[in-house]
C-alpha positions as CSV (number, residue, x, y, z in Angstrom):
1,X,-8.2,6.9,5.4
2,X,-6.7,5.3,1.6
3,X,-4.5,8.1,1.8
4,X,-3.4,8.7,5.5
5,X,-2.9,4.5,5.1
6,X,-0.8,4.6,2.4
7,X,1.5,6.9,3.8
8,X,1.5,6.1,7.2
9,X,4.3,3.0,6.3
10,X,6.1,5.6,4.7
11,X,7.0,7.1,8.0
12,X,9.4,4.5,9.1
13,X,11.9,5.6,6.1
14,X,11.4,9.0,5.4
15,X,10.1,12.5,7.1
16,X,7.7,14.2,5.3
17,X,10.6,16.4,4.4
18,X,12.7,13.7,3.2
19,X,9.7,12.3,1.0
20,X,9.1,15.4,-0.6
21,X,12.7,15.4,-2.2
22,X,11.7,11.2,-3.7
23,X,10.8,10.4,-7.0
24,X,8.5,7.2,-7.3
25,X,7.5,4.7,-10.2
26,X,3.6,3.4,-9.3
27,X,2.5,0.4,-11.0
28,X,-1.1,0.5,-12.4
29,X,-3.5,3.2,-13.1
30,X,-6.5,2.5,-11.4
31,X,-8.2,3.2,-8.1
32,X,-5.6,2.4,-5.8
33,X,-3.0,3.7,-7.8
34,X,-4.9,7.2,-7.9
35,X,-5.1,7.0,-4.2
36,X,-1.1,6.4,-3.9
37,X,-0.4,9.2,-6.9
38,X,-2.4,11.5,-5.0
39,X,-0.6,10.8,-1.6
40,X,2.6,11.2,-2.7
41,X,1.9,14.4,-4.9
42,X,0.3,16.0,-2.1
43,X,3.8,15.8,-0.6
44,X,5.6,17.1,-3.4
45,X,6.9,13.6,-4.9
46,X,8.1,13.6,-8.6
47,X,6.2,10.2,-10.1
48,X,6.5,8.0,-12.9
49,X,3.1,6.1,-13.7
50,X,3.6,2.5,-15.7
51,X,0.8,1.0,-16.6
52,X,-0.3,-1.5,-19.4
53,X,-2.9,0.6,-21.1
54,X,-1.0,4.1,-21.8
55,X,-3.9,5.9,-21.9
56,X,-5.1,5.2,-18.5
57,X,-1.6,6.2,-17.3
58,X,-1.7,9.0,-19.5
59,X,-4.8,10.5,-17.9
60,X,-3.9,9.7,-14.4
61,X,-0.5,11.7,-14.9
62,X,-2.0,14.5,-16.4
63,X,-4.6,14.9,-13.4
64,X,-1.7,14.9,-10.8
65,X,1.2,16.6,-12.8
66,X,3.2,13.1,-13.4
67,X,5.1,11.5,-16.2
68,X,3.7,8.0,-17.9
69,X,5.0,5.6,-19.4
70,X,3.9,2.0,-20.8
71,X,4.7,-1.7,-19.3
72,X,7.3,-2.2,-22.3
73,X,10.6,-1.9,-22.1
74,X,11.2,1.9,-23.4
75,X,8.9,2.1,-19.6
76,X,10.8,0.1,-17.7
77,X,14.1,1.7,-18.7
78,X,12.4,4.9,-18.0
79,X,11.8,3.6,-14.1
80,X,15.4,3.8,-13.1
81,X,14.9,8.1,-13.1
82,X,11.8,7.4,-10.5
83,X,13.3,4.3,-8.2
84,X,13.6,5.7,-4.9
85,X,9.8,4.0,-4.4
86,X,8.6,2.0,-6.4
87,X,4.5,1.1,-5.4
88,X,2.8,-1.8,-7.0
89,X,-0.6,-1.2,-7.1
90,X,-2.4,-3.8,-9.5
91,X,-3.7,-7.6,-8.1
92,X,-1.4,-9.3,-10.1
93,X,0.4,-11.6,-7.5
94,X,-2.4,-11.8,-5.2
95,X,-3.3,-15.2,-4.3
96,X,-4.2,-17.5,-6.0
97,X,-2.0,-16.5,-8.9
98,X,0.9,-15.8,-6.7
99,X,3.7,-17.0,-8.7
100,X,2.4,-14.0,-11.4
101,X,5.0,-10.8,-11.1
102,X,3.5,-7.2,-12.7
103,X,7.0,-5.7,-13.5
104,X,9.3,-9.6,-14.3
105,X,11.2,-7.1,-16.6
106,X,12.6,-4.8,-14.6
107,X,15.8,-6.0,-12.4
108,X,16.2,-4.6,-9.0
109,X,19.3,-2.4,-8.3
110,X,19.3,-2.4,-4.0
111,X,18.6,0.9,-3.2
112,X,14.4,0.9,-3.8
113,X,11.7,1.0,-0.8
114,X,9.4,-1.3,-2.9
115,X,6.2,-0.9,-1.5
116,X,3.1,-3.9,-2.6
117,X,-0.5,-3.3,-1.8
118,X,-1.1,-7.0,-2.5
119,X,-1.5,-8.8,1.6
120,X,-2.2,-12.3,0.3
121,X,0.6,-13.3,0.4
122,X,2.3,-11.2,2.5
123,X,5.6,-11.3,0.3
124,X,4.7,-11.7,-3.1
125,X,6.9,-12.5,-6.1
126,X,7.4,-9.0,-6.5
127,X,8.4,-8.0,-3.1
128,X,10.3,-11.2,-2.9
129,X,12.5,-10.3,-6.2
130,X,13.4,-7.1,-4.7
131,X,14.3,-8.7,-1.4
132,X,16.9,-11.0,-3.0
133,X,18.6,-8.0,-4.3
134,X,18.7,-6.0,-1.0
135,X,15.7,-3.5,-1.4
136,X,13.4,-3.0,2.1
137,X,9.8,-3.4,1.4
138,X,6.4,-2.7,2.6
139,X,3.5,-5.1,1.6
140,X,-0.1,-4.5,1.8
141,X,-1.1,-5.3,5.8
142,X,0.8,-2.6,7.0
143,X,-0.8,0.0,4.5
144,X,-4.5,-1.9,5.7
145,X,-3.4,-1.7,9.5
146,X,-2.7,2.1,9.2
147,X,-6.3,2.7,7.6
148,X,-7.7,0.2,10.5
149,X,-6.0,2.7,13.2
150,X,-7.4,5.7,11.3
151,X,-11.0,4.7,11.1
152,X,-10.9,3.3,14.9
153,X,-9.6,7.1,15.6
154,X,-12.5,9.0,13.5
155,X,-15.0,6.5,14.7
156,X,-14.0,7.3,18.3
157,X,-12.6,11.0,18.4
158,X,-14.0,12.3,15.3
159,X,-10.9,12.7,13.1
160,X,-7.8,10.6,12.2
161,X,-4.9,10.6,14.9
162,X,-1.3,12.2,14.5
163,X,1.4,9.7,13.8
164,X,2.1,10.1,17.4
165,X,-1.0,8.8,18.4
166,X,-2.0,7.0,22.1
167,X,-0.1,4.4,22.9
168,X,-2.5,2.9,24.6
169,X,-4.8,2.4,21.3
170,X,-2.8,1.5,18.7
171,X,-2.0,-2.3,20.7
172,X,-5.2,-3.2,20.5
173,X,-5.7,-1.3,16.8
174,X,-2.7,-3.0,15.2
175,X,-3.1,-6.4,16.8
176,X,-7.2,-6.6,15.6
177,X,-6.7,-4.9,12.3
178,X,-3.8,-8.3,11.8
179,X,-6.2,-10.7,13.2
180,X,-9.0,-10.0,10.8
181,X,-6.9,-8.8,7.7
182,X,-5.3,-12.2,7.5
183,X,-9.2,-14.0,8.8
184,X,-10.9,-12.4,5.6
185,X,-7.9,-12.8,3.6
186,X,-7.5,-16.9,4.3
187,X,-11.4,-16.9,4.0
188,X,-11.0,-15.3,0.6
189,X,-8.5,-18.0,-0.2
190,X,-10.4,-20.7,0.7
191,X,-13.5,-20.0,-1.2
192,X,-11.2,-19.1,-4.3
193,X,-11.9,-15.4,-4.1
194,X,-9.9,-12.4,-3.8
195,X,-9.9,-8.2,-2.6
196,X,-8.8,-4.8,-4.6
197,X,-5.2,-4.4,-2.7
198,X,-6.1,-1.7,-1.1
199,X,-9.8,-2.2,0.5
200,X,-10.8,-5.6,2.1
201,X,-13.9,-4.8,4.1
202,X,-12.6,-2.0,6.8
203,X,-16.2,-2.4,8.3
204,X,-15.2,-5.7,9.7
205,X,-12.2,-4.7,10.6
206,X,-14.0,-1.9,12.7
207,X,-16.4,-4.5,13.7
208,X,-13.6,-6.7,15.3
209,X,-11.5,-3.8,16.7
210,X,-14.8,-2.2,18.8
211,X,-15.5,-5.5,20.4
212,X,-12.0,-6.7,20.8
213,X,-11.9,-2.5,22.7
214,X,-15.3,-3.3,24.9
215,X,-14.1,-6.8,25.6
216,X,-10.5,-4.8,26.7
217,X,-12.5,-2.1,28.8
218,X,-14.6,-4.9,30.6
219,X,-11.7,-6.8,31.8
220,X,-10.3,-3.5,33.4
């Protein structure tokens, strides 16, 4: 479900056809950022991995069929051939250090769908850089929503659902998956900790959606 999360936002800009044509700069080489690479190469993305440590971005690239490059600024410049995506996939932003920006080098042109994995806050400095100059975003709720939807579907059919899935389900999905995303993430805050971007606990989330479901189905 990292995967089918991931690109699930996607949807609302391009077709999988469309998306297959994009090239895309990812930020960071770790696990989430493998997850993203992965994604978008299965759909025939061209990607640029930046990362601090060259190495890691090296090997990452190499495993998927990408170009690297490091967070200086022969990198950076590098970035405008891969900017029609651009996904930031390393903590740094995430609450508490929220005033902390991964990429503070590289200026925004307009045109990039900047997508954040970071949820708290919502709109980091990242996304909120790329805002001022004109670029649509995605942050990380949407991309932990979409996995939220996908586990509720293989816990209850067996197997993810289409895009076009029921109606009916993904009211309660979406609005549960939101209510506990931002419970454990203003718990986190509180007690001064914080999540990998991409995986908070989808257990509880899966916890909170079945009984928010039975508590639906009772009322009926």
């Amino acid at each position: 479900t990292d995967i089918g999360g991931f690109l699930s936002p996607l949807g609302s800009y391009f077709t999988n056809e469309e998306l297959g044509t994009k090239k895309a700069a990812v930020i960071g080489a770790g696990g989430a950022a493998r997850a993203c690479v992965h994604a978008l190469a299965s759909h025939g993305v061209r990607i640029l991995i930046v990362n601090r440590t060259v190495a890691r971005a090296k090997k990452l690239a190499e495993e998927f069929g990408a170009e690297w490059a490091s967070l200086d600024e022969s990198g950076i410049k590098k970035m405008a051939e891969f900017s029609d995506l651009i996904v930031q996939t390393t903590s740094v932003g995430m609450y508490p250090e929220t005033g902390n920006d991964p990429l503070p080098g590289y200026s925004f042109l307009g045109h990039e769908l900047v997508y954040d994995l970071i949820y708290t806050p919502r709109i980091t400095r990242f996304l909120e850089r790329a805002m001022e100059k004109g670029c649509k975003v995605i942050n990380g709720e949407e991309m932990l929503v979409a996995q939220a939807q996908a586990q509720f579907e293989v816990t209850r059919n067996g197997r993810p659902s289409s895009c076009s899935s029921s109606n009916a389900v993904a009211p309660v999905t979406t609005g549960a998956a939101v209510g506990i995303v931002r419970f454990i993430s203003s718990a986190g805050s509180r007690h001064g900790q914080s999540s990998s971007p991409v995986m908070i606990s989808v257990g509880a989330v899966m916890v909170f959606i079945r009984s928010t479901r039975a508590n639906s189905d009772g009322r009926r």
